[in-house]
C-alpha positions as CSV (number, residue, x, y, z in Angstrom):
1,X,-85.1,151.0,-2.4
2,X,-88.1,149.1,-0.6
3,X,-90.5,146.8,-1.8
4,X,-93.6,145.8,-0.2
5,X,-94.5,142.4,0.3
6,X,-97.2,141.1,-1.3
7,X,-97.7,137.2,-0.1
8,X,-98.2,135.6,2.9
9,X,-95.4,134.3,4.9
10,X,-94.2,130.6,4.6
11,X,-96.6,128.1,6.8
12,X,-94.8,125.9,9.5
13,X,-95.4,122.6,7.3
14,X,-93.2,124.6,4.8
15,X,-90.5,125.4,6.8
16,X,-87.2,122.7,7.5
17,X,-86.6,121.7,10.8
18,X,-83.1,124.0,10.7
19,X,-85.9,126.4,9.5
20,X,-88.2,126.0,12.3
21,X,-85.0,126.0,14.8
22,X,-83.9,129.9,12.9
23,X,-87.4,131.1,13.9
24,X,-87.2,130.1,17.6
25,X,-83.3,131.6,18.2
26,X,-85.0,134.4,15.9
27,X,-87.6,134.9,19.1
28,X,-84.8,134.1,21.7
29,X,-82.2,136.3,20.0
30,X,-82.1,138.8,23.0
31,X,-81.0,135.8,25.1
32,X,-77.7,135.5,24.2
33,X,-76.3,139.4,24.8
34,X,-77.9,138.7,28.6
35,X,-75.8,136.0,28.6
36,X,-73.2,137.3,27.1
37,X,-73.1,140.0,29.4
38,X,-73.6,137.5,32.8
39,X,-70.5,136.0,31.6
40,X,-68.1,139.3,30.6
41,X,-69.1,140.5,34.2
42,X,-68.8,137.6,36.5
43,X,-66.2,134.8,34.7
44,X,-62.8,135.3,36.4
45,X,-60.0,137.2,35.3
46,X,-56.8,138.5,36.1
47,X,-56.7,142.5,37.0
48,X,-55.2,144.8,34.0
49,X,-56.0,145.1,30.0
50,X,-53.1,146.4,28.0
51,X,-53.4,149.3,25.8
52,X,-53.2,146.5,22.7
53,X,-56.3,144.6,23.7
54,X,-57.9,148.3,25.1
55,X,-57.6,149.7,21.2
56,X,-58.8,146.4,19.7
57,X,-62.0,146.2,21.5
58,X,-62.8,149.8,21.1
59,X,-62.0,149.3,17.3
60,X,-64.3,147.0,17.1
61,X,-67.3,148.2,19.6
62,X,-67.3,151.7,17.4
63,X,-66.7,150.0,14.2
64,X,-70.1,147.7,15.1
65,X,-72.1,150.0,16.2
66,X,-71.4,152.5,13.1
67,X,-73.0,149.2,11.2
68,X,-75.9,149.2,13.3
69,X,-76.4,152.9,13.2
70,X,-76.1,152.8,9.2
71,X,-78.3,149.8,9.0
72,X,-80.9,151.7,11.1
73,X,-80.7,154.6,9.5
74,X,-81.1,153.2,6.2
75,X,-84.1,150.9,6.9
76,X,-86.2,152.7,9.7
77,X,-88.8,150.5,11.9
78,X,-88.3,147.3,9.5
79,X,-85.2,146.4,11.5
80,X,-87.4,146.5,14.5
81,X,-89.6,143.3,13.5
82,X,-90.0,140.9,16.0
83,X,-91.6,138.3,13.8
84,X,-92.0,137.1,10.3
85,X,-94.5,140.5,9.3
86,X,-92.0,142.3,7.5
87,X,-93.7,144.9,5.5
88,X,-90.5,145.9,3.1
89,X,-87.8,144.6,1.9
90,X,-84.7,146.9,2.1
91,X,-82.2,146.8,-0.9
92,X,-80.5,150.5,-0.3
93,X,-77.4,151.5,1.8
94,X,-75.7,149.0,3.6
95,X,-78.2,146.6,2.7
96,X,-76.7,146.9,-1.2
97,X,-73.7,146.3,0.0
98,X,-74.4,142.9,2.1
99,X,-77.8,141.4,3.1
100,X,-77.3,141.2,6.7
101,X,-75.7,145.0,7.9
102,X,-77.1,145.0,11.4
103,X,-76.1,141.4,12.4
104,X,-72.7,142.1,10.9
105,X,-72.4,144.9,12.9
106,X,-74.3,142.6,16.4
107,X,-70.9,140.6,15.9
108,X,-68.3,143.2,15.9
109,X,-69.9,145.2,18.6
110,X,-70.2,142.1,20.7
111,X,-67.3,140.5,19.7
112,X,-65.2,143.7,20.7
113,X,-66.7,143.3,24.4
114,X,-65.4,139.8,24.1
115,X,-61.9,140.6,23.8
116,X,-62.5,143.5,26.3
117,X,-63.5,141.1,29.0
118,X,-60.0,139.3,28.9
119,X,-62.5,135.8,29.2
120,X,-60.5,134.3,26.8
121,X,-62.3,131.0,25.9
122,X,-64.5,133.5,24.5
123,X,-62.7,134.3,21.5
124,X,-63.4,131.1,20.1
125,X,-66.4,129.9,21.4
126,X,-68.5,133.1,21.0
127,X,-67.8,133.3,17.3
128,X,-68.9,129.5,17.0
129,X,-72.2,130.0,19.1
130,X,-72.8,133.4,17.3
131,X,-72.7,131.6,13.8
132,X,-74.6,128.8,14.6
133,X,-77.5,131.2,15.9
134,X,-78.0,133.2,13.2
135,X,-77.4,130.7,9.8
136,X,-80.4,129.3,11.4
137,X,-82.1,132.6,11.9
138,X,-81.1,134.0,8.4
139,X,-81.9,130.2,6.8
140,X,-85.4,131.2,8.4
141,X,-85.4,134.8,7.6
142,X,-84.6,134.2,3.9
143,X,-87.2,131.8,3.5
144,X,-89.8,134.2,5.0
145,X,-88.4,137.0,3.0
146,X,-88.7,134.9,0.0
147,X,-92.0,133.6,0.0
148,X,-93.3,137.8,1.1
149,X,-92.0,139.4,-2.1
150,X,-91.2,136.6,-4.6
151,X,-89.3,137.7,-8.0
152,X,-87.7,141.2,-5.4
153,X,-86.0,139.3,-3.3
154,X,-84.8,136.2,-5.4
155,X,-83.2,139.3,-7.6
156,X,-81.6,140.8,-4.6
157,X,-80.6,137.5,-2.9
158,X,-78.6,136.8,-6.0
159,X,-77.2,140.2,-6.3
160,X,-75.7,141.1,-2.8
161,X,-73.7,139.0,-0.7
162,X,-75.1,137.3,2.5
163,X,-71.9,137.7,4.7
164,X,-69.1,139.8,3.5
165,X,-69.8,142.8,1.7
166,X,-69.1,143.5,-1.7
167,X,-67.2,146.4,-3.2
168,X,-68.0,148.7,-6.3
169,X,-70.8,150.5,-6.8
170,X,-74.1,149.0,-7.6
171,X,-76.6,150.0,-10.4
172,X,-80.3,151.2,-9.3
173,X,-82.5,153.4,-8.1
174,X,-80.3,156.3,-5.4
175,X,-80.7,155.1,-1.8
176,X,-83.3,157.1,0.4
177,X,-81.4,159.6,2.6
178,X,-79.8,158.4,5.9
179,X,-82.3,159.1,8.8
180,X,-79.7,160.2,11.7
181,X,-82.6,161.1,14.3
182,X,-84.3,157.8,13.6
183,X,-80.8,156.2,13.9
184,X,-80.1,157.5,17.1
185,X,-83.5,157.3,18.3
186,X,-83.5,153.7,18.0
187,X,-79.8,153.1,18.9
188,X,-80.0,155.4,22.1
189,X,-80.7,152.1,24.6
190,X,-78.1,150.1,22.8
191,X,-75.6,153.1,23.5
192,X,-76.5,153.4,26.7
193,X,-76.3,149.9,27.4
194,X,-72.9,149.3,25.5
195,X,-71.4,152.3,27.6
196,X,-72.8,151.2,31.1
197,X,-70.9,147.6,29.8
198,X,-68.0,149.3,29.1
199,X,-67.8,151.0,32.3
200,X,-68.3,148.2,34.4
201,X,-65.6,146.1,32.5
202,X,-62.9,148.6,33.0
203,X,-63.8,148.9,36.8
204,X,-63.4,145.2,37.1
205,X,-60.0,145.1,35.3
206,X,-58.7,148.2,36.7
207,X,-60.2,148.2,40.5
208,X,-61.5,144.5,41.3
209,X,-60.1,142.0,38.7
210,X,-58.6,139.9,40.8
211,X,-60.7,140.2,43.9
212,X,-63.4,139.5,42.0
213,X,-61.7,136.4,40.4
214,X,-61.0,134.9,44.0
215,X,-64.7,135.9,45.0
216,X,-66.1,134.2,42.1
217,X,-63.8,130.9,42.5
218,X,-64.6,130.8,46.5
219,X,-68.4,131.0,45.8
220,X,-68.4,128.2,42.7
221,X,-66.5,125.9,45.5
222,X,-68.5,126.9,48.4
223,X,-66.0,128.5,50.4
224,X,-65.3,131.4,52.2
225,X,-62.9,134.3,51.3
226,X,-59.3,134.1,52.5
């Protein structure tokens, strides 16, 4: 089900300054998969993976990106929004089942190139930085959603988790059919991108890990390579 919005978005004097900090990672939020990516690629590590941590991070990378694609395919365009002029309000397919699909499915995907990248303080520190991010972004989104279409989205906030998705199935109108050409459509760069990722991380584990970790260590301490 959709809903279109029918009030203006919240004014900056309305919004908290956690608010006001949601709507500026909210701009900056394709920031941190560059730097995500800057730090898979270069940060040292050992050569090899193990077929343990190999299955794991494909688990996950599939398993997030199946979110996406359902997300996507489910809500079209709106999940393209890069401000706070949302024009519907999306209460059908994965989005009945949990309010925020597509960044669910942003931390598994990205979370599975973590463990991928054998850089182990990120298995702790990216979940930290990742959460931080987006309770801001979704304290600002659901303020902005709020204020658009009132009595809708109060009703839907209170119905369908934020985080982790409920089970069972849930009374209303039936759910639009899935769009798979839109869904691909829009997920063909993230595909790309994720595979191209892929591909370079398994060259660096399996062909240059550790040249590349001496390479990397020389450089940060200016010297030369042995």
């Amino acid at each position: 089900m959709q809903a279109r919005n029918t009030t203006r978005p919240p004014a900056r004097h309305e919004l908290t300054p956690w608010d006001r900090l949601g709507r500026s990672l909210f701009r900056a939020r394709g920031l941190t998969p560059i730097a995500l990516v800057l730090i898979v690629f270069l940060w040292p590590t050992g050569a090899g993976l193990g077929l343990a941590r190999l299955l794991v991070s494909i688990a996950l990378i599939v398993a997030g990106e199946g979110v996406r694609l359902g997300a996507v395919g489910t809500a079209g365009k709106c999940t393209r929004t890069r401000g706070d002029n949302v024009a519907e309000l999306v209460t059908s397919g994965p989005f009945a089942r949990v309010r925020n699909p597509l960044y669910i499915g942003n931390f598994l995907l990205s979370y599975g190139l973590v463990v991928l990248s054998r850089v182990d303080w990120l298995l702790w520190a990216f979940p930290i930085v990742f959460f931080f991010q987006y309770a801001a972004i979704v304290s600002w989104e659901e303020r902005v959603l709020s204020a658009r279409f009132g009595r809708d989205y109060e009703e839907y906030r209170r119905a369908v988790p934020r985080w982790i998705p409920r089970t069972g199935r849930r009374a209303g109108p039936e759910p639009p059919p899935f769009r798979s050409d839109v869904a691909w459509r829009s997920e063909r760069d993230t595909l790309r991108a994720i595979a191209i990722i892929v591909a370079v991380l398994l060259l660096k584990h399996l062909a240059f890990g550790a040249a590349l970790s001496r390479f990397v260590l020389a450089a940060a301490r200016g010297g030369g390579i042995q």
